[in-house]
VEXNU-141677 format. One record per residue (C-alpha): x, y, z; residue in three letters. Coordinates in steps of 0.001 Angstrom, whole numbers, plus 500000, padded with zeros to 6 digits. Example, Ala and Ser with C-alpha at 12.3 -4.5 7.8 and 13.67 -1.06 7.14 Angstrom:
% residues 2
512300495500507800Ala;513670498940507140Ser;
% end
This chain:
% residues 317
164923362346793568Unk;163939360077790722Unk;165484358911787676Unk;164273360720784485Unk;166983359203781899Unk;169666356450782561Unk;172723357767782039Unk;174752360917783454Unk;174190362158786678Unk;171685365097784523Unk;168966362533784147Unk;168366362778787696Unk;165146365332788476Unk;163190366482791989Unk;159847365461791946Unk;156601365374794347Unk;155506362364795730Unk;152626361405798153Unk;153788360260801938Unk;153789356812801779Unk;151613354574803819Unk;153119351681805279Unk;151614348053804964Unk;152054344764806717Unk;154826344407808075Unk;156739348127806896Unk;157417351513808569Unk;158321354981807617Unk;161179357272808215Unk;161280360814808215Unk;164871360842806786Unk;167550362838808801Unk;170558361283806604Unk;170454359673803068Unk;173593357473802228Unk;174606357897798856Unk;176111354482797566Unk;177660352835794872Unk;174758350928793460Unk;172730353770793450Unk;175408355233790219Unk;175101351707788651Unk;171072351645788617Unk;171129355930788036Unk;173402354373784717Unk;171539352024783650Unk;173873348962783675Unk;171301347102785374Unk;168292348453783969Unk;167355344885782281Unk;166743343682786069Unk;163219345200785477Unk;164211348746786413Unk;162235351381784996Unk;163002355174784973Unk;161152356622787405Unk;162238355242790005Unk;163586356696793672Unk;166902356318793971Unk;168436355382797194Unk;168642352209799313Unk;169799353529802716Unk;168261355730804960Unk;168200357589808741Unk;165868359101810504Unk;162413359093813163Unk;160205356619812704Unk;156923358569811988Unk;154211355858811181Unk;153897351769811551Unk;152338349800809482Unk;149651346531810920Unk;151576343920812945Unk;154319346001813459Unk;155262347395817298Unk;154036350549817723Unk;157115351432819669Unk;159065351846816637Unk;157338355844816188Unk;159317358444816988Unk;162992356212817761Unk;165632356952815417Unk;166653353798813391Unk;168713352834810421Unk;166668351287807854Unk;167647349150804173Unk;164683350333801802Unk;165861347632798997Unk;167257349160795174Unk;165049352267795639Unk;162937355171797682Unk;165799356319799781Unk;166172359553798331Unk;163048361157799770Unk;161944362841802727Unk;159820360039803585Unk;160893356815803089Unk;159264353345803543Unk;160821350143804549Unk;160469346480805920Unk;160638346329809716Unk;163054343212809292Unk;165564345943807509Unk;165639348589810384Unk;167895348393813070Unk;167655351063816101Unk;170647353451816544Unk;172484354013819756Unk;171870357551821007Unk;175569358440820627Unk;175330357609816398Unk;174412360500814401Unk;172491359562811466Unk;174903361042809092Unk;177274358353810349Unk;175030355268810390Unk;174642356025806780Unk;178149355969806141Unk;178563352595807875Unk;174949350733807714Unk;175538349185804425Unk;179562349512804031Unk;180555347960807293Unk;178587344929807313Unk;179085344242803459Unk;183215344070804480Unk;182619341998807635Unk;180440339118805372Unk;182622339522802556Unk;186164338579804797Unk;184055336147806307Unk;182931334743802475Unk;186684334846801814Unk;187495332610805216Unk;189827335450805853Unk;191978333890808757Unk;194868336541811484Unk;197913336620809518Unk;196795336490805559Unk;197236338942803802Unk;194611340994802108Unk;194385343599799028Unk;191398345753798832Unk;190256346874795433Unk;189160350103794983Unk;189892350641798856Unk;188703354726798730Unk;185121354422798186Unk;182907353120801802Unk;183002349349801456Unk;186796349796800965Unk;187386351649803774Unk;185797349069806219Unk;187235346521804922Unk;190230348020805282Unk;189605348699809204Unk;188342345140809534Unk;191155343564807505Unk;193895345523809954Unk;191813344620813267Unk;191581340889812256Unk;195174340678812225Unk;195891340646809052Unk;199534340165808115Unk;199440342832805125Unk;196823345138803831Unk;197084346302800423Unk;195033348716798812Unk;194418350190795071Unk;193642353483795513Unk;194282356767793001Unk;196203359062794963Unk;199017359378797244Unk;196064361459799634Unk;193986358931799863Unk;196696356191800416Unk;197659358267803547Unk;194300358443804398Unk;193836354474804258Unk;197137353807806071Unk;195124355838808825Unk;192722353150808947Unk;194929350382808774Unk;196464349864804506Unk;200153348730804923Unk;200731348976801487Unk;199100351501798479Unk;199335350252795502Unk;197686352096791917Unk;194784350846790294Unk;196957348687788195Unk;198305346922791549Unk;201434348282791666Unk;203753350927792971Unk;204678349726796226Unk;207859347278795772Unk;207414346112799693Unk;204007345135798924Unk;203429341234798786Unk;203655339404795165Unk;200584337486795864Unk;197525338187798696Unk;195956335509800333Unk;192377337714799754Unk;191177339875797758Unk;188162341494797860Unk;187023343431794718Unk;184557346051794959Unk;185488347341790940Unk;185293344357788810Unk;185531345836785416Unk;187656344535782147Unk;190823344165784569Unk;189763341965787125Unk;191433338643785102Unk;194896340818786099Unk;194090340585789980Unk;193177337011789555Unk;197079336699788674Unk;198221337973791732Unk;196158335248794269Unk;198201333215796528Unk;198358329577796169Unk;194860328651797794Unk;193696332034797734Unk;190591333418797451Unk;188859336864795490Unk;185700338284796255Unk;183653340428794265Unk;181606342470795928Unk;180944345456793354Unk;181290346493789869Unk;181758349840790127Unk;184122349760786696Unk;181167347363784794Unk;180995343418784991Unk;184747341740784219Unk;185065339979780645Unk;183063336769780827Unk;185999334834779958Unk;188197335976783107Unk;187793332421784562Unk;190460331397781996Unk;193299332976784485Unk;192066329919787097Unk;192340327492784717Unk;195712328588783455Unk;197149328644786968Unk;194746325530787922Unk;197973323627789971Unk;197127326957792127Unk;193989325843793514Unk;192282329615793548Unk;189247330515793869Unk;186994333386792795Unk;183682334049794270Unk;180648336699794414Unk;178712338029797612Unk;175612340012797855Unk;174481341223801425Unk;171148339755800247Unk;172538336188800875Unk;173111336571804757Unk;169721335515806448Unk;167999338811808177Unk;169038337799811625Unk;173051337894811380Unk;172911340958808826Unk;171075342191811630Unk;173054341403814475Unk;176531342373813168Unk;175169345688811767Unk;173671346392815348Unk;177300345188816692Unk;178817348020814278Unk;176974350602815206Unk;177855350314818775Unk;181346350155817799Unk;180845353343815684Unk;179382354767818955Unk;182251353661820948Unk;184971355154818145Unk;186030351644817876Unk;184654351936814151Unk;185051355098811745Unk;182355356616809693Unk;184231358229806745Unk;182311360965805359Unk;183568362436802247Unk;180881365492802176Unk;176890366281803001Unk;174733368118800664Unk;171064368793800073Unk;168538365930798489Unk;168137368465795715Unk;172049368313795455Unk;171761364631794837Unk;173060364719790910Unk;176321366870792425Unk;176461363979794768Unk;176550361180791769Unk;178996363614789256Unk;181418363642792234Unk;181385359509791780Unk;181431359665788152Unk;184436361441788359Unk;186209359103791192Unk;186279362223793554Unk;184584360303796676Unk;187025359071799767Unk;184188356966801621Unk;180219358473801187Unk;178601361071800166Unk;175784361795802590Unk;172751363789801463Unk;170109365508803799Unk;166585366753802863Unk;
% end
């Protein structure tokens, strides 16, 4: 499934594409599950298509399956075990996909790919992001745009690190039920409000939206406390939003930004390898919102357009 024409979930076409052959140091996966992510709808868009993004491309950074072919240097004992596997901003959606052997992690037998999917990216991008935040038992924590994966495990995370509150932003009543499931004390709107229990002021936030009203979440940080952005699902927030620090300077809060992509290989590694097991265990939930075909993959972004999705969409070739 490539991209034709940034834009609406219609520039999206099927197309044929050879097998690829893996190189130094890369493997292939005969996909089983294809997780369907936010950043995927932000390159299918175009917002970052000045990054050197071309149409054309694959979609899709996240990926289950068989290993069905190794490339030189790499253990030949990869073929034929089922592993999770990062394949960077692109070539996920595909039967066949090809990735770095330092971005696959092997699943537990008890993991369906559908779930590992759901989790693989999500789960580890809430653990680092807490941990950017120096999220401490008994601060409280607001989630921003709580319904879509990330949200949701960092919502699970938040409540099983003790913290003292969890907020959440959410657009229903359904889906606040649904988070308080998984841990949300509080649901809040996506203005922040609604809840007159819920703190004034969070001790972390972590923003997976971003957009023009981010500057109105800065407002309600703790003395000492700390945002994270970890998405811009809603576009990049107004370049002058650093203004609301300075104005409340006496404060002392902090806003910061966190990619997966600054965590060296080895703990990215190790803590997704940690979640999967505690996926396997039920320790961990996989929230999948729905599974459709690979050639249902523009139904699959329209659903996220339209702020339909509670957790991932998972699609399957």
């Amino acid at each position: 499934m490539t991209v034709e024409r940034f834009g609406d979930p219609s520039g999206m076409a099927m197309t044929d594409a050879p097998v690829p052959a893996p190189g130094p140091g890369e493997l292939v996966i005969g996909t089983e599950a294809i997780g369907v992510g936010g950043v995927d709808a932000v390159i299918r868009r175009g917002t970052i298509s000045g990054y050197g993004i071309t149409t054309g491309l694959i979609l899709g950074s996240e990926v289950a399956g068989t290993v069905t072919a190794v490339g030189t240097d790499v253990d030949e004992s990869w073929v034929g075990r089922r592993a999770w596997a990062f394949t960077g901003l692109g070539g996920g959606y595909a039967e066949q996909a090809l990735a770095q052997v330092d971005d696959v992690v092997a699943l537990p037998e008890e993991l369906s790919s559908i779930d590992s999917v759901a989790l693989g990216t999500s789960a580890p991008v809430a653990h680092f992001a807490l941990a950017h935040a120096h999220f401490a038992p008994g601060e409280s924590v607001l989630v921003r745009g709580a319904a879509g994966s990330i949200g949701v495990a960092t919502v699970e995370l938040a409540a099983q690190g003790g913290a003292s509150a969890v907020a959440v932003t959410t657009s229903s009543a359904e889906r606040g039920a649904r988070l308080r499931e998984l841990g949300a004390t509080h649901v809040l709107d996506r203005s922040g409000d609604g809840d007159p229990d819920a703190p004034a002021s969070f001790d972390v936030i972590v923003d997976i939206v971003g957009g023009p009203d981010t500057a109105e979440f800065v407002d309600r940080l703790a003395p000492n406390g700390r945002m994270v952005l970890v998405g811009a699902v809603a576009g990049f927030p107004p370049a002058d939003f650093g203004g609301r620090l300075l104005s409340a300077f006496q404060q002392s809060r902090s806003v910061a930004t966190f990619s997966l992509d600054s965590v060296p290989i080895p703990a990215r590694d190790a803590v997704r390898a940690d979640q999967f097991g505690a996926a396997a265990r039920g320790e961990l939930h996989a929230v999948v919102h729905d599974v459709l075909p690979l050639a249902q993959a523009a139904e699959a972004h329209q659903q996220m357009d339209d702020g339909t999705v509670f957790g991932r969409i998972v699609l399957v070739p």
